[in-house]
C-alpha positions in Angstrom: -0.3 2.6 212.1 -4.0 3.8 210.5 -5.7 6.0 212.5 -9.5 4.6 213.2 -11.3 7.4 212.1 -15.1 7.4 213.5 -18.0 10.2 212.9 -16.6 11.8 216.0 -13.3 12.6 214.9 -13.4 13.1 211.0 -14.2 16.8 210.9 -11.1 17.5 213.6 -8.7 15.0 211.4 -9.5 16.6 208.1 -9.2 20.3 209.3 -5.4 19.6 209.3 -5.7 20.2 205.6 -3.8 16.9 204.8 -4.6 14.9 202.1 -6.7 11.7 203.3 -6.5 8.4 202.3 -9.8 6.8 204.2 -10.3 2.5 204.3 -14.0 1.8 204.8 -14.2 -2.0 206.2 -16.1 -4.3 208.4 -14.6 -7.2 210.1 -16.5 -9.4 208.6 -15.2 -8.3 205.0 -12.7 -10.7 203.7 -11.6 -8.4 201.1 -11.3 -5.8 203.5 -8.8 -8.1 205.7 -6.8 -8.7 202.5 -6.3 -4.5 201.9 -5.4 -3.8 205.7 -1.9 -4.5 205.3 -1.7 -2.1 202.3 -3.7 0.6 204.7 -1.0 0.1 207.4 1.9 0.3 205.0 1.2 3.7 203.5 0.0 4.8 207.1 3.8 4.2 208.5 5.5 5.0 204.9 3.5 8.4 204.7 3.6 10.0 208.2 3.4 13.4 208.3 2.8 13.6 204.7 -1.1 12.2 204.4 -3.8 11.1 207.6 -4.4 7.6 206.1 -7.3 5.6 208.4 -10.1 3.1 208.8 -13.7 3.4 209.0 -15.1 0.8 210.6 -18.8 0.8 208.9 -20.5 -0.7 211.7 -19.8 2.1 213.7 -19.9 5.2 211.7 -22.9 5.5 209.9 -22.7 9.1 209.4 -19.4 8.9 207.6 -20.7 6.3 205.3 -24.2 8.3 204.5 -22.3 11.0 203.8 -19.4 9.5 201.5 -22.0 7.2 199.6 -20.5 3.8 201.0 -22.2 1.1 199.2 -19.6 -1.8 199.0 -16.4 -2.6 200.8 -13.7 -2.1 201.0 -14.1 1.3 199.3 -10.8 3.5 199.8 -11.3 7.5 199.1 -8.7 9.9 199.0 -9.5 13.7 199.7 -7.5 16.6 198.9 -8.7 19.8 200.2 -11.3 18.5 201.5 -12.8 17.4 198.4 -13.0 13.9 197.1 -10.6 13.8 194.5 -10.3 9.6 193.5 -12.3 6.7 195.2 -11.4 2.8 194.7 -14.2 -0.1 195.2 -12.9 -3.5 196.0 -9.8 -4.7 196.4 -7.0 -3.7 194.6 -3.1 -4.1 194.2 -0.9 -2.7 196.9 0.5 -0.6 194.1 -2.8 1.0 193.2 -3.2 2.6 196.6 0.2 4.0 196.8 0.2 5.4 193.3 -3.3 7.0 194.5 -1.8 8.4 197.6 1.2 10.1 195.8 -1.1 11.3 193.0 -2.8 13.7 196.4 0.5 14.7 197.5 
């Protein structure tokens, strides 16, 4: 399952030195709804390997300041604690896995 990731626990989940896949949604965003099960699919394929979460926009605001967040659903993926990739929109379950293994 995808961890919900907030401004409280960010700093503490990427100091595992993991790569990160993280979802920024709303539950409003239809879009957003049609990406989760992608989300939850790498969370449970990936385990161990990569922290892959949600951000739930509404609630976070310092997370999206500080990413940039503009539009949902925006995936980024972080790799030493550096954004390495970043995908806007929705996408093709495919894209986010290929994404994800390109961080491993």
């Amino acid at each position: 399952m995808a961890l919900q990731i907030t401004d409280q626990n960010f700093e503490e989940l990427a100091a595992q030195g993991k790569p990160m896949v993280v979802d920024f949604w709303a539950t409003w965003c239809g879009p957003c709804k049609k990406i989760a099960p992608y989300i939850e699919e790498l969370a449970s394929n990936y385990e161990g390997q990569a922290i892959v979460g949600k951000v739930d926009i509404e609630e976070n605001d310092d997370l999206v300041e500080k990413f940039g967040i503009r539009n949902i659903p925006t995936v980024i993926y972080i790799k030493n604690g550096e954004v390495v990739d970043k995908n806007v929109g929705a996408a093709a379950k495919a894209v986010y896995e290929d994404k994800l293994k390109a961080i491993l």
